[in-house]
Every structure is written in structure tokens, then in C-alpha cells.
N, C-alpha and C positions, 0 to 999 in steps of 0.2 A: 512419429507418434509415440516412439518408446519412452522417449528425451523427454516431452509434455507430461506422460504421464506419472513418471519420475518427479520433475518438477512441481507438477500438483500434488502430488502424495506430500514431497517435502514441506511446500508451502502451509498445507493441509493441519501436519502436525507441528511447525513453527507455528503458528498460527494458536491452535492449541493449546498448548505449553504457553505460549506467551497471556492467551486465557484465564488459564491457571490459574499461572502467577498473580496476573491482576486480580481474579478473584480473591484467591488467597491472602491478599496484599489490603485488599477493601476490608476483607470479614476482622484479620489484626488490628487493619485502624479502628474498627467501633470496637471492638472488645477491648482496646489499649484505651479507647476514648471514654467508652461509656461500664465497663466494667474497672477498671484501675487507677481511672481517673488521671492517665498521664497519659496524655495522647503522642504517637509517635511522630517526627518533623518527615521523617525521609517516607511513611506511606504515600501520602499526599502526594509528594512530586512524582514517585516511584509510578502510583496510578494514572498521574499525567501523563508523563513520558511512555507507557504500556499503552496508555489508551492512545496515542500517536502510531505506536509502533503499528498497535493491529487493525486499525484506522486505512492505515496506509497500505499494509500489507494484504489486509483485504479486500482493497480497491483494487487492487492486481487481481489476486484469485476470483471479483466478483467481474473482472474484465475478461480475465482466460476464461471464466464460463461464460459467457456473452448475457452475464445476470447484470450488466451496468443501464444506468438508468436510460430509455428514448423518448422521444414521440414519433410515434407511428402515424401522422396523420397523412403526411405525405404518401407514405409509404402503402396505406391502402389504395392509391390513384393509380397506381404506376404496375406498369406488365413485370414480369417475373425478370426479364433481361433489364431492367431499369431499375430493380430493387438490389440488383447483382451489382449493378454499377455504382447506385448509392450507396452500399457496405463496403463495397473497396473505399470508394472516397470518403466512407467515416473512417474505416480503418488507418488508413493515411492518416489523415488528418489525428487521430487519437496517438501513430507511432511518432508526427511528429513534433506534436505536443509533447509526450512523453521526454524525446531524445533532447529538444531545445531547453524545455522548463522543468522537468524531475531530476533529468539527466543532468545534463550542462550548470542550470542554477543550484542543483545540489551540489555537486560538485562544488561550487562555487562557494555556497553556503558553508559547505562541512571544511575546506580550506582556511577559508576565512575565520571559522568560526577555531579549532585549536592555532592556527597561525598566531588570533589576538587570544589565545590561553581564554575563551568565555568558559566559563563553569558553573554549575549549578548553585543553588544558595542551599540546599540544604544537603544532599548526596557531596557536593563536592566534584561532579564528576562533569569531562569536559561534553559542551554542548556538542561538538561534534559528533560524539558518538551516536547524541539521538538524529542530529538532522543527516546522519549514514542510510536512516530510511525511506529518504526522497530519491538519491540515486536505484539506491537498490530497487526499490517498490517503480520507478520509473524503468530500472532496465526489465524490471520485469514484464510492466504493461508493455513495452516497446517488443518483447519477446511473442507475447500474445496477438498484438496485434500484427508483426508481420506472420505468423502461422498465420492465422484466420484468413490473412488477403491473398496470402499464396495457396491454402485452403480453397477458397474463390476463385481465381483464377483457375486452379485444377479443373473446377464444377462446369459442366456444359451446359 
């Protein structure tokens, strides 16, 4: 529990900060755009790539808090021992999502991607670095979701 709440604090203020930035990053583009008349090349991408980053990053933190999207319609039929069984089996099912396609294809993605040198058109900077937030943001839900289902299991 120490480890989780550690992790959330961290996520919390990454998360944050990366905020920030994009905000900070937005208010420059109009005022470089609409007060100077010289709009800057690298906000643009800069906002993209942020708004991936905490996108991603906050699919994780909105998974560890059990805030990700459901429907419950089943879920009102069913006794209290059968809703225990279907959260493990979403849980599953979410860690192993996470591990085969965040995980694995990110990897995959961010390999490939400085392997063949792809890089930005306007930063310069290699794609890899941004597609690092699918493994990550993936080993993260995979972290959440085995707490939660051994979580479960503990519960009587």
C-alpha cells in the first residue's frame, strides 16, 4: 500500500508539471501568434506530444483510481460474490491488455521507431522518446490492475 501511494503522489505531480508545461506552452503560442505576429513552429508539436503524454498518463492514474470508464448494467443483476468475480475478470482482462498492447507494442513501436532515426518535423526530436509513454503508461495500468485483483482476492 506504501509502494501505490508513492506511485500515485509521483504520477500525481508528473502529471502536473507536464500540465504546466502544456498550458504554458498554449498561452506562448497565442501571444507569439496573435500579439507578435510570428507564431512559433515547435508550440504546436510541443502541445501535441504533452497532450499524448498526459492523455496516456492519466489513463493510468484514472485506472489506479478505479475512475476508468464501465457499464454497470450487468453488474446491478448479479449478488455481491458474482460482481467479485466479474472485477477480477475485468482486472485480467485490463492487465492483459495493458502487458500484450501498451506494453509489448510499445516496446515495439519505440524500438522501431529510433532504430529507423523517425523524428519530428519541427522539434527535431526522435519519435521514440514520445511513443516511451505507451510502455510506460501501460506498465503502469498493468501495476494497478494486478493490485486491485489481488486486492480482491484478499476481500471475503
Amino acid at each position: 500500500m506504501i509502494i501505490r501511494k508513492k506511485v500515485d503522489a509521483l504520477l500525481e505531480i508528473i502529471l502536473s508539471i507536464l500540465l504546466l508545461i502544456m498550458v504554458s506552452n498554449v498561452v506562448w503560442q497565442i501571444a507569439s501568434r496573435y500579439l507578435f505576429h510570428d507564431p512559433s513552429a515547435l508550440t504546436d508539436e510541443l502541445a501535441r506530444y504533452l497532450l499524448i503524454w498526459i492523455g496516456l498518463l492519466g489513463a493510468a492514474y484514472a485506472s489506479g483510481k478505479g475512475m476508468h470508464v464501465s457499464i454497470d448494467l450487468l453488474k446491478r443483476k448479479l449478488n455481491e460474490n458474482q460482481i467479485k468475480i466479474q472485477n477480477l475478470i475485468i482486472q485480467f482482462i485490463i492487465g492483459i491488455f495493458a502487458l500484450l498492447v501498451m506494453i509489448t507494442g510499445g516496446i515495439r513501436l519505440v524500438y522501431i521507431s529510433f532504430h529507423l532515426g523517425q523524428t519530428s518535423s519541427a522539434m527535431q526530436l526522435s519519435l521514440g522518446y514520445i511513443y516511451l509513454v505507451l510502455p510506460l503508461s501501460g506498465s503502469l495500468i498493468l501495476y494497478y490492475a494486478a493490485f486491485h485483483f489481488f486486492e480482491l482476492i484478499k476481500m471475503k
